[in-house]
C-alpha positions as CSV (number, residue, x, y, z in Angstrom):
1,X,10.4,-27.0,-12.3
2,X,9.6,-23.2,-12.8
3,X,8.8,-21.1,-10.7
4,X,5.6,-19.1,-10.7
5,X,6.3,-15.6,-12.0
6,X,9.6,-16.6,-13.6
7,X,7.8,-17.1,-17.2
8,X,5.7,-13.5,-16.6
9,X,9.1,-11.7,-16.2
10,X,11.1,-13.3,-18.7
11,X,8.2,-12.7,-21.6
12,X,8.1,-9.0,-20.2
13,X,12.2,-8.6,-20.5
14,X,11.6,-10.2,-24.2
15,X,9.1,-7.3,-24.6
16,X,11.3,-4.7,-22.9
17,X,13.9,-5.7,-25.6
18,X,11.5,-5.6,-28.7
19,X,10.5,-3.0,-27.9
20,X,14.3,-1.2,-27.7
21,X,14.7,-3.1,-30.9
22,X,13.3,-0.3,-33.1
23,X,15.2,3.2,-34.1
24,X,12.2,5.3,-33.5
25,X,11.6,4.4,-30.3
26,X,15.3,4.1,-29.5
27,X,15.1,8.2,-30.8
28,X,11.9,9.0,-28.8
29,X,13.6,7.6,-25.5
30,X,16.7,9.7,-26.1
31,X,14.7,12.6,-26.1
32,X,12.7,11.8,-23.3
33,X,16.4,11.5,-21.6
34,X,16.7,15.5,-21.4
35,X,12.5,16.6,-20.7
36,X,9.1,15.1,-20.9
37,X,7.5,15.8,-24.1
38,X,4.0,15.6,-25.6
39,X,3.1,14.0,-29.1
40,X,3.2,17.1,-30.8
41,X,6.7,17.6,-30.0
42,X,7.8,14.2,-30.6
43,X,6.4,14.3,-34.2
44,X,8.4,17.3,-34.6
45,X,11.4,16.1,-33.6
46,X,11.2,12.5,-35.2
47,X,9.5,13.8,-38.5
48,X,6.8,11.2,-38.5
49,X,3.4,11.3,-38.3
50,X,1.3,11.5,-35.1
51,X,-0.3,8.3,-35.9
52,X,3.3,6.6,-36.0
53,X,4.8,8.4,-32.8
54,X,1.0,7.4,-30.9
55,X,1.8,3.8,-31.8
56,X,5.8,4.1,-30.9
57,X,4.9,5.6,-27.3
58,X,2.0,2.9,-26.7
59,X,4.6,0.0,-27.3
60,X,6.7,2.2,-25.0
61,X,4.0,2.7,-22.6
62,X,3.2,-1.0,-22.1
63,X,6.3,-2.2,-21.4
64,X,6.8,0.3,-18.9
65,X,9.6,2.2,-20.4
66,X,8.0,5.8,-20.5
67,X,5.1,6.7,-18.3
68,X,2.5,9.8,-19.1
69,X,0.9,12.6,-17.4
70,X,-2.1,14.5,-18.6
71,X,-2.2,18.2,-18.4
72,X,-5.8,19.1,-19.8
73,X,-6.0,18.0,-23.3
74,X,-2.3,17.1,-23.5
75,X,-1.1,14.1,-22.3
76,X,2.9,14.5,-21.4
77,X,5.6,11.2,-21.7
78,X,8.5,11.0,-19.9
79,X,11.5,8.1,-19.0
80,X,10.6,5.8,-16.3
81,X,13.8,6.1,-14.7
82,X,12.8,3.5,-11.7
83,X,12.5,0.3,-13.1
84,X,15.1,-0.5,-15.6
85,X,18.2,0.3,-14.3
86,X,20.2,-1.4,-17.0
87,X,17.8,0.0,-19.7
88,X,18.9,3.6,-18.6
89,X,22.4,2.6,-18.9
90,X,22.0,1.6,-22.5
91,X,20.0,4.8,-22.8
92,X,23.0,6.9,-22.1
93,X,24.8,4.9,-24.7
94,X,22.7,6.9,-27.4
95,X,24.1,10.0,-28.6
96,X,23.1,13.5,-27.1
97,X,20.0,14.6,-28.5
98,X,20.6,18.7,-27.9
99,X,20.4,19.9,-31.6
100,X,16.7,18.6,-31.6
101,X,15.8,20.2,-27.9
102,X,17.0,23.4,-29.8
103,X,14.9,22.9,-33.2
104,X,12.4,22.3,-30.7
105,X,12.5,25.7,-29.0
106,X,11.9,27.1,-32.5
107,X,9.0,25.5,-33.6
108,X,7.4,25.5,-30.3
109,X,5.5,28.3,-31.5
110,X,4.0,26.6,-35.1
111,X,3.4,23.5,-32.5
112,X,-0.3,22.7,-31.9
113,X,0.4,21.9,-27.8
114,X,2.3,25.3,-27.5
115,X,3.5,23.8,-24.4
């Protein structure tokens, strides 16, 4: 007999996992390792278009795996470090990420967010 809640979390882990399934958003939570980011920085880092990078984070968002916080216009995403404690170990599996933080720092200025 199951047990109530059992098939909830079990169909949420699936969707955890689908969503880690794809190499953009594999790439979008290794940079959200180092420092929150907004869209505008992600498209610059991933080179894909906002429309793409929107769609990644909302599959991220819904599963639980970044979480957002809006600054006026902007709307920031960052690792939710709290609730998948295995997740963040696979997470540090990736590799390091710094050559795009750096990129970053140099087109910050061209960026629309100028954050």
């Amino acid at each position: 007999m199951m047990q109530p809640g059992k098939k909830q979390d079990s169909e949420h882990i699936a969707e955890v996992m689908k969503a880690l399934g794809d190499e953009n958003r594999l790439h979008i939570l290794s940079l959200l390792q180092k420092q929150e980011l907004c869209v505008c920085e992600i498209t610059a880092l991933c080179h894909l278009s906002q429309s793409n990078v929107s769609q990644h984070l909302a599959k991220l968002r819904t599963t639980g795996l970044v979480k957002e916080r809006r600054n006026a216009q902007w709307i920031y995403y960052s690792l939710n470090k709290n609730g998948f404690p295995l997740i963040m170990q696979i997470l540090k599996l990736l590799p390091e990420q710094e050559e795009e933080h750096s990129e970053l720092r140099n087109v910050k200025d061209h960026l629309e967010c100028k954050s």
